[in-house]
C-alpha positions in Angstrom: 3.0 33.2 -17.1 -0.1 33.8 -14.6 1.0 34.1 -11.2 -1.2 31.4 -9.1 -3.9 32.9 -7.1 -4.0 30.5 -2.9 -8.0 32.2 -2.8 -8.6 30.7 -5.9 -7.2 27.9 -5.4 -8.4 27.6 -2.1 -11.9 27.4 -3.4 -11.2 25.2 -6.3 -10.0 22.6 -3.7 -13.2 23.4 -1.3 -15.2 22.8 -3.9 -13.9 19.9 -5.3 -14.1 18.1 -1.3 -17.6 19.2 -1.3 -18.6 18.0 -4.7 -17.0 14.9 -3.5 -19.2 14.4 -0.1 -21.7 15.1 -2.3 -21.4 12.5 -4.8 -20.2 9.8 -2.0 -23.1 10.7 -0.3 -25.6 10.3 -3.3 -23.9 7.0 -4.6 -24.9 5.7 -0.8 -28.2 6.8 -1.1 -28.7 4.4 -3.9 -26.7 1.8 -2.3 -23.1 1.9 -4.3 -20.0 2.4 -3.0 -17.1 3.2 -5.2 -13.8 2.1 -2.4 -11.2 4.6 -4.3 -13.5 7.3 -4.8 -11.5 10.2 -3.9 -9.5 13.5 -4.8 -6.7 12.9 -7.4 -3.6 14.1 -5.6 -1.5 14.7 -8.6 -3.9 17.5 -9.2 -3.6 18.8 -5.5 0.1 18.7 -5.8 0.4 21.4 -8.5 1.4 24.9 -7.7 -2.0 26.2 -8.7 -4.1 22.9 -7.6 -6.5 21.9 -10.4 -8.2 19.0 -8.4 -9.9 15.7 -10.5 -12.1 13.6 -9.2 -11.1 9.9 -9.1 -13.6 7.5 -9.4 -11.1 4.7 -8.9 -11.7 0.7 -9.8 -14.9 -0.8 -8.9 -16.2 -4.7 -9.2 -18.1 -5.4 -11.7 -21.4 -5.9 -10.2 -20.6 -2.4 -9.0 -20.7 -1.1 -12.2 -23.3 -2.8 -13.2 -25.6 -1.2 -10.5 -24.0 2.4 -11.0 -25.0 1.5 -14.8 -28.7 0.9 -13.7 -28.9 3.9 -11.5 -27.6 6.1 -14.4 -30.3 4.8 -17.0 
């Protein structure tokens, strides 16, 4: 069993909040907001955290526009 390493894990969680503010921030730009957009705090919880991106529920015109954005 691999011992868990905090700096990794450290960083794996920095960069996950980073990537994060980044995609919030592009989403904006283009005029969508996803509400539950956020980190997915099962995968904070673990010993070693893996985090996962949740890109949560979203009305349907919203998908539709993060649809058109993505073509």
């Amino acid at each position: 069993m691999t011992t868990p390493n905090p700096a990794h894990s450290a960083g794996c969680v920095a960069e996950a909040e980073e990537t994060l503010t980044e995609l919030r921030a592009a989403l904006e730009r283009a005029g969508i907001t996803l509400p539950s957009l956020r980190l997915d705090p099962a995968g904070l919880a673990r010993e070693a955290p893996c985090p996962l991106v949740e890109l949560g529920r979203c009305s349907v015109e919203t998908a539709a526009r993060l649809a058109a954005v993505l073509r």
